[in-house]
N, C-alpha and C positions, 0 to 999 in steps of 0.2 A: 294098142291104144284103147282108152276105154273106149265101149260102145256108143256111148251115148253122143261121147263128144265127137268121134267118126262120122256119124250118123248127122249130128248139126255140120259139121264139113263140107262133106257130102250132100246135104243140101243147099248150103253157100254155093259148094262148086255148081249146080244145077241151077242156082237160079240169076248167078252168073252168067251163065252159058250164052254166047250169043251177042250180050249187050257190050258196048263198046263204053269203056271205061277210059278217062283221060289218064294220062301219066301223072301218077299224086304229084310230083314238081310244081304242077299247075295247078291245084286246088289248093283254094286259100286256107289255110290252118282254121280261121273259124268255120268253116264248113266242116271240115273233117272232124272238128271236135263237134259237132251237135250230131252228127253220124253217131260218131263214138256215145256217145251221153245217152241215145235215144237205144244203140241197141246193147250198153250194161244195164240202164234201168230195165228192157227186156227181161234179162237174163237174173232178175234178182226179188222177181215180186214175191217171192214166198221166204224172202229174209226175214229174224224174227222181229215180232211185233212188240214184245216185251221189252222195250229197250226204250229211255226217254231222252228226245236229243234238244238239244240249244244252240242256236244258230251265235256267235260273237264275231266281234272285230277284234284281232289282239294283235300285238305289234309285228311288223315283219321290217324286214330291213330299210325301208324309205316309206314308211306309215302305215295306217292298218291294211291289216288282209283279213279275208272269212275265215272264218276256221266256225269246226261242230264238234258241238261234247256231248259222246254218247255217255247214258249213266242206264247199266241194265240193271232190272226189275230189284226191289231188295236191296238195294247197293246197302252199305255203311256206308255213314258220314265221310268216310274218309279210306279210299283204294288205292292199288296201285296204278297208273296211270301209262297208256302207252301213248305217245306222241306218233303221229299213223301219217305218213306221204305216201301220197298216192302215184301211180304209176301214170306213163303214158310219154316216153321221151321225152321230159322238161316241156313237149308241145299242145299236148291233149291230156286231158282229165282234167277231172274237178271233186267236188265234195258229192255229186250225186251220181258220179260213173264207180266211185267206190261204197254208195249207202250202204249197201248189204253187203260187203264184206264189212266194213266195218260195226255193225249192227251183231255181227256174227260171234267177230273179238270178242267185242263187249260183253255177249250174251254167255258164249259157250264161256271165255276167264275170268265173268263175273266180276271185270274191272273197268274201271272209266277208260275213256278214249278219245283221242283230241286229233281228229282229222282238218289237216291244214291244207289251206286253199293257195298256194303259195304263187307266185306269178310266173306267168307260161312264158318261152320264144313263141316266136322272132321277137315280138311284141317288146318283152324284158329277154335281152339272150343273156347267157354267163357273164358274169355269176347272181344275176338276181335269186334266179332259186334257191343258189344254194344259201345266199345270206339270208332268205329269208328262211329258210329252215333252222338255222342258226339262230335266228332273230326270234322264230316263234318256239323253239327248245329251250332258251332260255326266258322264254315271256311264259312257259307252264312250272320253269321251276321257282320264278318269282311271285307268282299270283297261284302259286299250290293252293293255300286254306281256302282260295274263293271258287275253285272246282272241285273242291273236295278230294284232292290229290294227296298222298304220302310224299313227299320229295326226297324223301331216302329210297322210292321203289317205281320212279320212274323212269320207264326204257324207251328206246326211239325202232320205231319200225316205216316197212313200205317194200312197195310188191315192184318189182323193172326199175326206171327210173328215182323211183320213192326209197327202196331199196339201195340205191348210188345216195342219194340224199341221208337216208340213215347211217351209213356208214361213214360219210363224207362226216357229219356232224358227231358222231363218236368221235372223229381224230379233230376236229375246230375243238371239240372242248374237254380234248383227256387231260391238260394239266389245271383243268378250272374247276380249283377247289369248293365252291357253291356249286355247282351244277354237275353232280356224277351221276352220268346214266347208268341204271342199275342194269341193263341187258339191251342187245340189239337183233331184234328180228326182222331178219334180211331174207325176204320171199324172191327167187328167182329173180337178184339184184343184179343191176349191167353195172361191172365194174370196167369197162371200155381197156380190155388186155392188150400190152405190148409185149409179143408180139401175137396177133391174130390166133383165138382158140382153136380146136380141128371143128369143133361143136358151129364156129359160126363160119366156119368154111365149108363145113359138110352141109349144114343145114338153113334150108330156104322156107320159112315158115313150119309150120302153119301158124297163121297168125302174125306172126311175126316176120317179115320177108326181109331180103336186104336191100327190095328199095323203102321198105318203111323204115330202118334205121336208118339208111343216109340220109331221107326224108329230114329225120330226127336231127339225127349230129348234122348237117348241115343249119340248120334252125338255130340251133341252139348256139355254135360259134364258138366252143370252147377250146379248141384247136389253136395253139399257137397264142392264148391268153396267159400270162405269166405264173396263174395260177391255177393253169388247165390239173395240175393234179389233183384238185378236189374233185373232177370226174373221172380223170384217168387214174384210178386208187391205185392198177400195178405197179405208178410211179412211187407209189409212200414206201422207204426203206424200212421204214421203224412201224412194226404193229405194236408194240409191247407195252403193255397197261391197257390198254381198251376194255370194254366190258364183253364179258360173255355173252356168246353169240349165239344163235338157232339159224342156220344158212339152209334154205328152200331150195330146189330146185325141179324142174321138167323134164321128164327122157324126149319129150319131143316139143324141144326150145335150145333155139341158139346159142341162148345164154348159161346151157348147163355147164361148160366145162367152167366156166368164168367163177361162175360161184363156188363149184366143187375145190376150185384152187384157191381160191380168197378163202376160204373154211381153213383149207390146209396150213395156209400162211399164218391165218392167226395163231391155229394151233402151235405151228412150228412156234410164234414167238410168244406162246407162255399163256396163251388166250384160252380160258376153258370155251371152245368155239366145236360144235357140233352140225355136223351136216346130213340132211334127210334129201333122199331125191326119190321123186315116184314116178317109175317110170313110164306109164300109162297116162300121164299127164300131158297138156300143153302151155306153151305158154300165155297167161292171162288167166289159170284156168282158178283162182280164188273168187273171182271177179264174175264167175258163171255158174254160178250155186242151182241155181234153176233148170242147169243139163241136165245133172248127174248126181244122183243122191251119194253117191263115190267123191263128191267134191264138199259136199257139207258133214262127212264122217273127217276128211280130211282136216276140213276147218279145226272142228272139233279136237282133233289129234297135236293143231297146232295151236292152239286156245289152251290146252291142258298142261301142252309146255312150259307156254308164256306162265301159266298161273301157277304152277310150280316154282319156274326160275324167280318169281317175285312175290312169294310168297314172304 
């Protein structure tokens, strides 16, 4: 594991020690999300500054939602644009637990960026989110000229959950001739496996535990919804036409095997779809820029991707 992130672990586990923690069951989802909010803005103060953002309402699936559009330094009039969901099981995150990764996108590929604020469980369970990621994918390819957008070279991305959502949204809109995602960049994406990976049988955090995902999928309620396949992706038989893909993954994250096989799948069906895993990694770790100078080389690495693929 990288050192650095060991080391912030390791002092979690430490200052842990001792204190009696309720069974998350019992903590109200807004609490856990200002937890979460207060220690990614921690982990993110040295994201770069060169980046200019604009806070909007743009349409999501039952009326506006927040969404922010990064434009880093320099831009032209007119980039390619990545549509960005943020992670946090459909229950936690928001626009400012991902600022500085997304500040990062922006920066390191030099292209606009539209992080969507899309609505949480229990609050909204399935499928709010995902229509509204639907909802606000195609609200950037219809108001392209007024963000400064190319709509011929915009891709949907997102990191855990965001990542479910970006993909989920490449198969809502592969045969919708106005809106062709040009690439999907899918960071350490829970494609919710039938039947159960070794990755999320073997492995119990860090970060990521299994009672925070039942946490999660409990919340969220997509189990036994008639169109629970938009979360559970192993259900979609058909990958073929989708847009080319960049699939992330963690050596030490539940979700590595989930991804490593969704890469393979597309590939298998005709998907120019590429898969990076580093395994010194954890999961959430784009989101922690501020550890490890090991994680903003990384950025970088997948910044150069992106701005290649949509070039």
């Amino acid at each position: 594991m990288d050192p650095h992130l060991k080391a912030m672990l390791e002092q979690l586990a430490a200052a842990a020690e001792g204190v009696e923690v309720p069974p998350l069951a019992v903590i109200p989802p807004p609490m856990v999300r200002a937890q979460y909010q207060e220690q990614r803005i921690a982990t993110n103060q040295g994201a770069p500054k060169d980046v200019v953002t604009k806070d909007l309402q743009i349409d999501g699936a039952a009326g506006k939602i927040p969404a922010r559009l990064y434009t880093p330094a320099g831009a032209a009039a007119t980039t390619p644009l990545l549509v960005y969901f943020h992670g946090g099981g459909f229950v936690i995150g928001d626009l400012e637990t991902h600022d500085g990764h997304c500040r990062r996108m922006a920066s390191f590929a030099g292209i606009r960026v539209l992080a969507v604020d899309y609505r949480l469980a229990p609050e909204f369970p399935f499928p709010a989110s995902h229509d509204d990621a639907v909802a606000a994918t195609s609200w950037a390819f219809d108001h392209a000229a007024e963000i400064g957008a190319d709509p011929a070279r915009i891709a949907v991305g997102g990191c855990s959950a965001g990542g479910n959502l970006a993909a989920s949204v490449s198969i809502s809109l592969k045969d919708d001739p106005k809106r062709r995602i040009a690439y999907q960049l899918l960071l350490y994406p829970g494609i919710w496996p039938e039947p159960e990976t070794q990755s999320r049988k073997d492995l119990d955090g860090p970060l990521l535990t299994k009672e925070v995902m039942t946490w999660f999928e409990t919340h969220l309620a997509a189990d036994g919804h008639p169109d629970a396949w938009r979360v559970m992706l192993s259900r979609v038989t058909d990958l073929s036409g989708l847009p080319p893909a960049l699939v992330v993954t963690a050596g030490y994250d539940p979700l590595k095997d989930e991804g490593r096989d969704y890469a393979r799948r597309l590939s298998d069906a005709g998907v120019a779809a590429s898969h990076v895993e580093y395994p010194d990694m954890v999961h959430d770790f784009y989101i922690l820029g501020d550890i490890s100078p090991r994680i903003v080389e990384i950025a970088k690495e997948t910044a150069a991707t992106l701005k290649t693929a949509l070039a």
